[in-house]
N, C-alpha and C positions, 0 to 999 in steps of 0.2 A: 624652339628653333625648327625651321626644314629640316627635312633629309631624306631622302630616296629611300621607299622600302619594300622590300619584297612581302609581296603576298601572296604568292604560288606561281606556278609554273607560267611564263611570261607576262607575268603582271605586274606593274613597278607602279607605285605610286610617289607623289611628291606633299608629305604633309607633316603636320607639325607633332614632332615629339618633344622629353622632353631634356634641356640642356644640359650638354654635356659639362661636369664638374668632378673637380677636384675632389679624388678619392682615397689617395695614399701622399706624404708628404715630397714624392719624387716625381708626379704626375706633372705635366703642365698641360694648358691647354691652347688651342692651337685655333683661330678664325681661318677657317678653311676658301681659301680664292681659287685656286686653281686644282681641281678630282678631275681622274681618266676614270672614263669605263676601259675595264682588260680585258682581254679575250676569257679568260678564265670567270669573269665576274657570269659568261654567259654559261656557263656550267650550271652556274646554278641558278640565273633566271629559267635555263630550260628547263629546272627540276630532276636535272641530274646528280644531286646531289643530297647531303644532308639537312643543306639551309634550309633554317626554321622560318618561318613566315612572321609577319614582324620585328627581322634587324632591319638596320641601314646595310647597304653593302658601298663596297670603296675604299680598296684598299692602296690605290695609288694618288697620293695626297701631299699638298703644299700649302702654306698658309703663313698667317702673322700669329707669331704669340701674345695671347691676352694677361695669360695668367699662368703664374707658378707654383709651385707649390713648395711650403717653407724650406726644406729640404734640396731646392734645385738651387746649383750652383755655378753655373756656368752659363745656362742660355736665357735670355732676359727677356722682356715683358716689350714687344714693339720691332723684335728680330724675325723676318723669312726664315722659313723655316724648311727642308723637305722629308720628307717621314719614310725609312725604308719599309716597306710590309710589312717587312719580320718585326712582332714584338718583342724584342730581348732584354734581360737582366743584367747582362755584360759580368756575371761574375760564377754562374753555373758551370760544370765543366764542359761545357757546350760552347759554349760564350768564351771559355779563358781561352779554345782553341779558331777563337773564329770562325767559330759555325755558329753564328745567331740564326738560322734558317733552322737551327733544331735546337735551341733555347728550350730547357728543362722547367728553369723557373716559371717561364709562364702560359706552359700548356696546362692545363687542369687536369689531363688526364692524365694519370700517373705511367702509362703502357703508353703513351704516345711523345711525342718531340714537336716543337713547331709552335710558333704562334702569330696570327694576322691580326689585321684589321677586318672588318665584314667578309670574313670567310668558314667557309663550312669546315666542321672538323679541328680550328685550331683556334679554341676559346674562343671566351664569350664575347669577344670587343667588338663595340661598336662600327663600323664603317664610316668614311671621312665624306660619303657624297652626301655632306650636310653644310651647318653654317660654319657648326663647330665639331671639335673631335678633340676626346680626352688622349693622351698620349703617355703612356706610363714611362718611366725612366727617364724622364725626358732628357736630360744629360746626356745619356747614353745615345738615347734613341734619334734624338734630333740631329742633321746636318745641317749647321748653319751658313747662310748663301750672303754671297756680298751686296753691294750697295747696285747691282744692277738687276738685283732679283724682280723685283716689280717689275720691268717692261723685259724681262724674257723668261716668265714664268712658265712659258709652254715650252720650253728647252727643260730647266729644273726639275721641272716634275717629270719629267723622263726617267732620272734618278731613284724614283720612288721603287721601280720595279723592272720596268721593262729594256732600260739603257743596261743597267748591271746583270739581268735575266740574257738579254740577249749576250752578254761579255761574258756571261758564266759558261753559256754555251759553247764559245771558244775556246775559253780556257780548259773546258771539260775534252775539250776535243786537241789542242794541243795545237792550235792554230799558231804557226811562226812566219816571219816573213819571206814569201818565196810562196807559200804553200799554194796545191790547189785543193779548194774548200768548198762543198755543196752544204745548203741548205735546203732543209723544207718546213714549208714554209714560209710565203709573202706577209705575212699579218704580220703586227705591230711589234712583234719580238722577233717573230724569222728576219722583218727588215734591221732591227735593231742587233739580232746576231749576224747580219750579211755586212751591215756597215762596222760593227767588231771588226770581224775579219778583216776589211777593205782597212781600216784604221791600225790595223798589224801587219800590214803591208803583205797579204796574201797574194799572191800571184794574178789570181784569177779565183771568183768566187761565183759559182751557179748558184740560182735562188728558184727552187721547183715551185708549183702552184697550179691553178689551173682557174684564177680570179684574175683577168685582165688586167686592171687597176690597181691590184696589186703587186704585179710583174711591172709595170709601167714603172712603179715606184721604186723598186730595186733596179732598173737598168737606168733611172736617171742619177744613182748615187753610182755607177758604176759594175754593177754584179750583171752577169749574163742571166736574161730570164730563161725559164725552160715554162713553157703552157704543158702540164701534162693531161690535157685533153686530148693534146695534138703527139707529145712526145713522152716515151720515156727516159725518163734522168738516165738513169745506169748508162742504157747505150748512149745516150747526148754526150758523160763523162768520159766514159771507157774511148769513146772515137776519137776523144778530142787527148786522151793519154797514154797513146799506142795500146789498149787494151787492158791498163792498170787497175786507173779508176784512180779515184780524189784520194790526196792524202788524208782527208778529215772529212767530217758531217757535222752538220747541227741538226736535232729533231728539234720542230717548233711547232708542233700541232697540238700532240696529247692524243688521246683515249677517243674522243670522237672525230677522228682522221675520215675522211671520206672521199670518194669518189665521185670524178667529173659528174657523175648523172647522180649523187648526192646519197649513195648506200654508203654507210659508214662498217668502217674496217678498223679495229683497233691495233692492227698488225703491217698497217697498209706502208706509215712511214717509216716505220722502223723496218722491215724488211729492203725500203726501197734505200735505205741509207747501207744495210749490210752489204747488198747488192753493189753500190755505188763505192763505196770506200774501200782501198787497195788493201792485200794483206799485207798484216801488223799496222793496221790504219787506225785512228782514234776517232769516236762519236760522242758528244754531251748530247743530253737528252733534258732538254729542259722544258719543254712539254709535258701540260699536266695529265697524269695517270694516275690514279686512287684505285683503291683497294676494294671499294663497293662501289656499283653503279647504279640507281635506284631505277636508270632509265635503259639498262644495258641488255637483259633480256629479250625486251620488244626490239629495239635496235639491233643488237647482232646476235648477241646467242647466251645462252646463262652460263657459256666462262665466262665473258667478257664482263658479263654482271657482277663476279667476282673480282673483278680485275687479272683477270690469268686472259694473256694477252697469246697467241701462237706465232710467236718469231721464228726465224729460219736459225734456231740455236746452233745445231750443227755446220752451216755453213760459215756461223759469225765465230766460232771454233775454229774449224778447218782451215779460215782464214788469218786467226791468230789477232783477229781486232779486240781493242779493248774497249768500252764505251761506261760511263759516269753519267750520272743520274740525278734527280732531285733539284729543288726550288733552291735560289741563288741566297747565298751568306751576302746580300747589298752592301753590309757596312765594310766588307773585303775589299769593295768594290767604289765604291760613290764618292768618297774623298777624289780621288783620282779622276774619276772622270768627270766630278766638278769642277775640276780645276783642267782637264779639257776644253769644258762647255765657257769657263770664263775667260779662258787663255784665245777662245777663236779658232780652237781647233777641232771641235765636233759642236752641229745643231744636229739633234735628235728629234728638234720639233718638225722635221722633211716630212715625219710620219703621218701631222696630223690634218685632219680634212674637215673637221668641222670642232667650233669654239661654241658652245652653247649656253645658255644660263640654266639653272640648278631644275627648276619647273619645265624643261623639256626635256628633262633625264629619260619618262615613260617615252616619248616619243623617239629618243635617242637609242636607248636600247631595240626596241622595234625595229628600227632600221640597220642597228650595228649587226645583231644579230641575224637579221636576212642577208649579209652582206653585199645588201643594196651597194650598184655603182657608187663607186665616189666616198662610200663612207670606208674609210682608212683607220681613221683613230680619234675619237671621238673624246674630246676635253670640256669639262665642266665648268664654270666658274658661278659658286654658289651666293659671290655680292654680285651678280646681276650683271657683268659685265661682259656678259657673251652674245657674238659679234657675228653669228651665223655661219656661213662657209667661210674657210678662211682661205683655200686657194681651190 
């Protein structure tokens, strides 16, 4: 089969490994139509990361299933399918409390929590930007999608990561209706956490950035852009709240947050969020941040290599904010918001700006990565059926 695979620091290739198969009798396996590249996926094409050279990477994944395995008893052979990140067991004490985002069973490492699809640090699994892609538990792990899945597959696969990522972000922050809620953050989760908000009837929701294209795309779903090349969030907030500042934040960057003129600061959004949210205000932070940076040295400094990040502790103290962390539990999440996406009440495919087939993945990353004009969010479809820009 194809599949997109890393070969060191921004090199993707498109070639053939080999098929993915039935390994345990829970597995099923899944014909992969519709793979996002995520913002995160660029972590580790930049080689900031752990990834070993030679996986697939692709962790946000939809498809038909081909094959079960003897043991699977609920999801059938010829069913859409969409696959939360998180690999989970659904039966570890992780899983009984609905934290499949730290799933015990099937991290390898014993001192660690977590398991994906082609990503660094959380087992061995294959990535889904291929033809096919094994799927353990499948039971568990599968959400199965109704009879209109094929013609809005770019809605669905939202679900995989980025719709429930950004909604975790809300919920980490305590988003209600009324609220005023800043993001940072334009990219494909900060738009996916701004429309959260908007979809919980926030007040008023600022979406920071300093990517054109990507402010354009928040202020047409509704959120007020902030360009912070031109302005700073806090006071844009503060002026517009008698001097308060936002009931809530979303961080939606991570670790290699940077600056209009492109020096990265690992402390840059989160500070500008502590700054920005009122005291005893709520922040989720769902932007990824790891514990080693293999690129963080050269970049900002050997804390930050560490992952020891220098926030404004004492102020985020003194102000009495609380703020919640880490990669989203999806299956808390994607029942529900399926049944938004089917009901007519959220497209989450607003985010995407080009539909590509599986063999311009190297090309796709290249451009996502530079975040060349115009590239927003970048969707795969690995039977051939990609369609070039799609608005």
């Amino acid at each position: 089969m194809k599949a997109a695979v890393y070969e060191g620091p921004r090199t993707v290739t498109v070639k053939d490994v080999p098929d993915a198969k039935i390994e345990h009798p829970c597995d099923i396996i899944v014909k992969i139509t519709t793979t996002n590249i995520c913002g995160s996926d660029l972590h580790m094409y930049e080689g900031r990361t752990s990834f070993e050279s030679g996986r697939t990477l692709g962790h946000e994944n939809l498809g038909q299933v081909v094959e079960v395995g003897p043991a699977v008893r609920k999801v059938q052979v010829g069913e859409y399918v969409v696959l939360p990140f998180n690999i989970a067991c659904g039966f570890c004490k992780q899983c009984e409390q609905g934290l499949t985002n730290y799933c015990l069973t099937m991290q390898p490492e014993p001192a660690l929590a977590g398991a994906a699809y082609g990503f660094a640090d959380m087992g061995p699994y294959q990535g889904g930007q291929a033809e096919l892609l094994r799927v353990p538990y499948g039971d568990f792990n599968a959400l199965r999608l109704g009879e209109d899945a094929a013609e809005r597959q770019t809605d669905y696969v939202m679900l995989a990561d980025i719709f429930p990522t950004g909604y975790h972000a809300t919920e980490m922050a305590h988003v209600k209706p009324g609220d005023q809620t800043i993001v940072f953050g334009a990219g494909p989760v900060g738009l996916m956490a701004t429309y959260s908000a908007l979809l919980k009837g926030a007040g008023r929701v600022w979406t920071a950035d300093h990517q054109p294209d990507r402010l354009r795309k928040a202020e047409e779903i509704g959120a007020i852009p902030i360009n912070t090349a031109e302005q700073n969030p806090a006071e844009v907030v503060k002026e517009a709240t008698l001097g308060l500042g936002a009931d809530n934040g979303c961080e939606c960057v991570g670790y290699q947050a940077h600056d209009p003129q492109g020096h990265e600061d690992a402390s840059l959004t989160l500070n500008g969020l502590i700054d920005s949210v009122r005291f005893t205000g709520d922040i989720g932070v769902v932007g990824v941040f790891l514990p080693q940076d293999p690129g963080g040295a050269e970049a900002q400094g050997e804390l930050e290599a560490q992952g020891k990040v220098p926030i404004d502790f004492g102020m985020m103290w003194f102000k009495g904010q609380r703020m919640g962390t880490g990669q989203a539990p999806v299956k808390k999440y994607n029942r529900a918001l399926r049944d938004l996406i089917a009901g007519g009440k959220a497209k989450p495919s607003f985010v995407v700006s080009h539909e590509l087939s599986l063999d311009e993945a190297p090309t796709a990353y290249e451009h996502f990565d530079a975040r060349d004009e115009g590239w927003t969010k970048v969707v795969l479809h690995p039977d051939g059926h990609g369609n070039g820009h799609k608005r």
